[in-house]
C-alpha positions in Angstrom: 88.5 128.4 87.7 86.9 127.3 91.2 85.4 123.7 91.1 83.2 121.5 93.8 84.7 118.1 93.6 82.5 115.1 94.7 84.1 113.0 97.7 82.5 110.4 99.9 82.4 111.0 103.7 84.6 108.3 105.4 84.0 109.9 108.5 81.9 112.0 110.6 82.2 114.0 114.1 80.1 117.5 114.5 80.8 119.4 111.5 84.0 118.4 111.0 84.3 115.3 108.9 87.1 113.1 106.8 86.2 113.3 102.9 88.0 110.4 100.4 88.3 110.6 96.7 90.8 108.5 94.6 92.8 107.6 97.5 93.2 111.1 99.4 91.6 112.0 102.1 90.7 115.5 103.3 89.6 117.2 106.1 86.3 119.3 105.7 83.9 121.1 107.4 80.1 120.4 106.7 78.1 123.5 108.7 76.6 124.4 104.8 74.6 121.2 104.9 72.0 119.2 107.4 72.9 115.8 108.5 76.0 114.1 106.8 76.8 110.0 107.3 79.2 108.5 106.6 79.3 106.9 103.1 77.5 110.1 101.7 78.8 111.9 98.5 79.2 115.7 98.8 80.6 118.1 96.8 83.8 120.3 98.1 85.2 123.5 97.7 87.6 125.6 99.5 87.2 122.9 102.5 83.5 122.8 103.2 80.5 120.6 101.9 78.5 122.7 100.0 76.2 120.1 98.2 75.2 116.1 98.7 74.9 114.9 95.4 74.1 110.7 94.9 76.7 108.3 94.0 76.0 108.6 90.1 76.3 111.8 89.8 79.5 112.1 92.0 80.6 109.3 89.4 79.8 111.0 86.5 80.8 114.6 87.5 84.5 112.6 88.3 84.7 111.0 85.1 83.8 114.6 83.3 86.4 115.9 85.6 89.0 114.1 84.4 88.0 114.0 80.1 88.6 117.9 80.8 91.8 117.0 82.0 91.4 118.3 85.8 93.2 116.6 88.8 89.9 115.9 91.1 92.6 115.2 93.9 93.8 119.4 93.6 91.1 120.9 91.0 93.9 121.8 88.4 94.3 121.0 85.0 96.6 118.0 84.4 98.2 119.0 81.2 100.9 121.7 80.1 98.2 123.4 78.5 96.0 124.3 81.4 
């Protein structure tokens, strides 16, 4: 299963930009989306922005993440089922 995960922009310089999410930061590229700040939330995959979503929503979409058990550092699932 492929998921976006929601991050928030630490850092921005061109299209290349730092991403932070429960105390790991990534490096991403943003050319999918207009104008990224820092502080922003955005949803990754495969290493690119593909969506700015608001702060709730990151919040929520996290907490859903991890009720189903999925490590929103990697994407997997967390338990010996998965």
């Amino acid at each position: 299963m492929c998921l976006a995960v929601p991050m928030q922009v630490k850092r921005v310089e061109g299209h290349d930009a730092v991403v932070e999410q429960a105390g790991a930061a990534l490096n991403i590229r943003t050319d999918l989306l207009d104008e990224v700040a820092a502080g922003d939330y955005v949803l990754v995959h495969a290493g690119y922005a593909i969506q700015r979503v608001d702060e709730d929503e990151a919040r929520e979409t996290l907490a859903l993440l991890r009720m189903f058990g999925i490590d929103t550092q990697t994407g997997q699932t967390t338990d010996a089922t998965g």
